[in-house]
PASEBA-1860 file (N, C-alpha, C; in nm, 3 decimals):
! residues 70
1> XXXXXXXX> 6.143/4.937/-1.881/6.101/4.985/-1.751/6.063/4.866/-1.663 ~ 6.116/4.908/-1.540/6.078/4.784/-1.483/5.912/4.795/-1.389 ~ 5.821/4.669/-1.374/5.711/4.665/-1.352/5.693/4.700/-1.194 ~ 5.600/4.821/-1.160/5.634/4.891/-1.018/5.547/4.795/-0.932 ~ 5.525/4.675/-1.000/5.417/4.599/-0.892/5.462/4.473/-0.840 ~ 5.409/4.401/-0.761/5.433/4.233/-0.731/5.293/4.162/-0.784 ~ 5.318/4.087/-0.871/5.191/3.975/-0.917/5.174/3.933/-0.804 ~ 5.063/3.825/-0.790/5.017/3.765/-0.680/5.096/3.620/-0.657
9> XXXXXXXX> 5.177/3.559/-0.764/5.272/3.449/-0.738/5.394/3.512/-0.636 ~ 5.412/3.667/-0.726/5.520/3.681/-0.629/5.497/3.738/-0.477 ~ 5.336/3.752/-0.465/5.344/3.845/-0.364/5.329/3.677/-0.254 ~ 5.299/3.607/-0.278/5.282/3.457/-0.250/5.365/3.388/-0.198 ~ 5.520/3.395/-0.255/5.618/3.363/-0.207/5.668/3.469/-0.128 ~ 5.686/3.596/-0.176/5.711/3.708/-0.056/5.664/3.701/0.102 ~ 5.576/3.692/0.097/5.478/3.637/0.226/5.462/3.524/0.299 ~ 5.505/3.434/0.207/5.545/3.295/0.274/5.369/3.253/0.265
17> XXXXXXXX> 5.275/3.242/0.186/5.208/3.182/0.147/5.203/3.053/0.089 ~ 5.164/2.912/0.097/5.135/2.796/0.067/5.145/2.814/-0.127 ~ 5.006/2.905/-0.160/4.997/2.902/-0.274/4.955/3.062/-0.310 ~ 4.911/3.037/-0.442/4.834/3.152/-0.459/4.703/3.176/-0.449 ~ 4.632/3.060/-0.441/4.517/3.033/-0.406/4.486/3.079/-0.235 ~ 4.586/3.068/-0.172/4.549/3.083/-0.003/4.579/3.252/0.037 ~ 4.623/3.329/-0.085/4.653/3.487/-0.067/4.559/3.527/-0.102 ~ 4.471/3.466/-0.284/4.347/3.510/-0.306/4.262/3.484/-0.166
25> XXXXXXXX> 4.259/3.381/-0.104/4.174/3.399/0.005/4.180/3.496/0.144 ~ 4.316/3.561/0.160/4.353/3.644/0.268/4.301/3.771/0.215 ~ 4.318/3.740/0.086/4.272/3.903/0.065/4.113/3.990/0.011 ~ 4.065/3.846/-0.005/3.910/3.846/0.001/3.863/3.832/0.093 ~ 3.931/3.779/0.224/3.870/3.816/0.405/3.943/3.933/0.445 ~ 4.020/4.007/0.401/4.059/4.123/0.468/4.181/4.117/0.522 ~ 4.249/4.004/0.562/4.354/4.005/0.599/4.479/3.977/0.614 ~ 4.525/4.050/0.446/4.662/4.063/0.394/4.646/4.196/0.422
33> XXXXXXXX> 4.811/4.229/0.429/4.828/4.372/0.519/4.855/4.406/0.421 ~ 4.881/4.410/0.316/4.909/4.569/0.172/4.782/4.569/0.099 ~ 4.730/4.672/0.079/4.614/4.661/-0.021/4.689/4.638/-0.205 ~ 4.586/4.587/-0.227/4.602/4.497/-0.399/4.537/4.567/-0.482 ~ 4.552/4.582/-0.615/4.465/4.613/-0.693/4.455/4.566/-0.813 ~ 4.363/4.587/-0.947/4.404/4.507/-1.012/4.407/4.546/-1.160 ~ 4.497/4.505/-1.238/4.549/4.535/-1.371/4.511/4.452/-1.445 ~ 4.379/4.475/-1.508/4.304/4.400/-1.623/4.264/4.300/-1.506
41> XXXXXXXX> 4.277/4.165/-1.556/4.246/4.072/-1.496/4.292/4.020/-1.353 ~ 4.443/4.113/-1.364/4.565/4.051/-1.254/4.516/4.154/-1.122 ~ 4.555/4.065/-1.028/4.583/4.154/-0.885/4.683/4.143/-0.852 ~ 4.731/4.299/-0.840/4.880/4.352/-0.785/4.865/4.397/-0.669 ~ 5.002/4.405/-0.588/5.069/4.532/-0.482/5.196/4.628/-0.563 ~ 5.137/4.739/-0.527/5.280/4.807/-0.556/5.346/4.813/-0.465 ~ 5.522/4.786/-0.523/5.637/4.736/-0.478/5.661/4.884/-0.366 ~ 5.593/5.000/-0.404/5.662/5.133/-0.280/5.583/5.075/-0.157
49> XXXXXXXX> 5.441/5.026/-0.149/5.355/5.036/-0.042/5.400/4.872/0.005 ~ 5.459/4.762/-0.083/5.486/4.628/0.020/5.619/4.693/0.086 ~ 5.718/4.795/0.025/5.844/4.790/0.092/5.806/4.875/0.239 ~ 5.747/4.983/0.211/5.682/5.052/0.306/5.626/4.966/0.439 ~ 5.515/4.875/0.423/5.519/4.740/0.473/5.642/4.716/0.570 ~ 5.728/4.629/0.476/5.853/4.579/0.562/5.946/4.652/0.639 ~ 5.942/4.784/0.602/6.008/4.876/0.708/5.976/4.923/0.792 ~ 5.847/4.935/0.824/5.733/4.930/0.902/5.765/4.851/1.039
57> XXXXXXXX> 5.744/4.721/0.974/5.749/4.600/1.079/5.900/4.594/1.106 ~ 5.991/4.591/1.063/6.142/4.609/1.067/6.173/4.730/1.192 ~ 6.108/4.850/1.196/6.103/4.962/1.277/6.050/4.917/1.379 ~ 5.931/4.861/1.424/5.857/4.762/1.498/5.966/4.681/1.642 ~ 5.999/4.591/1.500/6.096/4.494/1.572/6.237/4.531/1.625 ~ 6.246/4.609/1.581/6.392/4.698/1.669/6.348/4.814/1.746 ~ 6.254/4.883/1.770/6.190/4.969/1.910/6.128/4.830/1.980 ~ 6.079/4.734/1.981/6.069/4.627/2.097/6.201/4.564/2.173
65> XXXXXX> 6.298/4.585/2.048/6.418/4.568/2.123/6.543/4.663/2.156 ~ 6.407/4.803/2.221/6.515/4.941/2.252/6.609/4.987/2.101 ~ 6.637/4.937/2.007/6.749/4.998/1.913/6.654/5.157/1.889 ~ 6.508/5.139/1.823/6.484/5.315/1.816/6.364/5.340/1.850 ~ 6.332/5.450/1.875/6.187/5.479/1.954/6.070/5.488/1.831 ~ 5.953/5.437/1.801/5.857/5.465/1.705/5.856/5.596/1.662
END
């Protein structure tokens, strides 16, 4: 089965984060946009609520440029 989450390395590079150290810090001030949670020791995103995320902003960026209405 495959794992329904993103670790925080991957959510790191997903995001275009420096490290993983500078996401732990976005997301202990509040402002990484997917909420995390955490599995034993690890902090995850699940992969439905980051894709959710990007289609989001994807929908966003094409009603600013007329293609569809919000």
């Amino acid at each position: 089965m495959e794992k329904p989450y993103w670790t925080i390395d991957e959510l790191a590079d997903l995001f275009g984060y420096a490290n993983k150290q500078s996401l732990h810090n976005a997301i202990s001030l509040g402002r990484f946009p997917c909420p995390t949670y955490k599995i034993g020791k690890h902090r995850v995103a699940d992969k439905a609520v980051v894709e959710s995320f990007f289609i989001s902003k994807r929908d966003e960026g094409l009603a600013e440029l007329g293609e569809i209405s919000p």
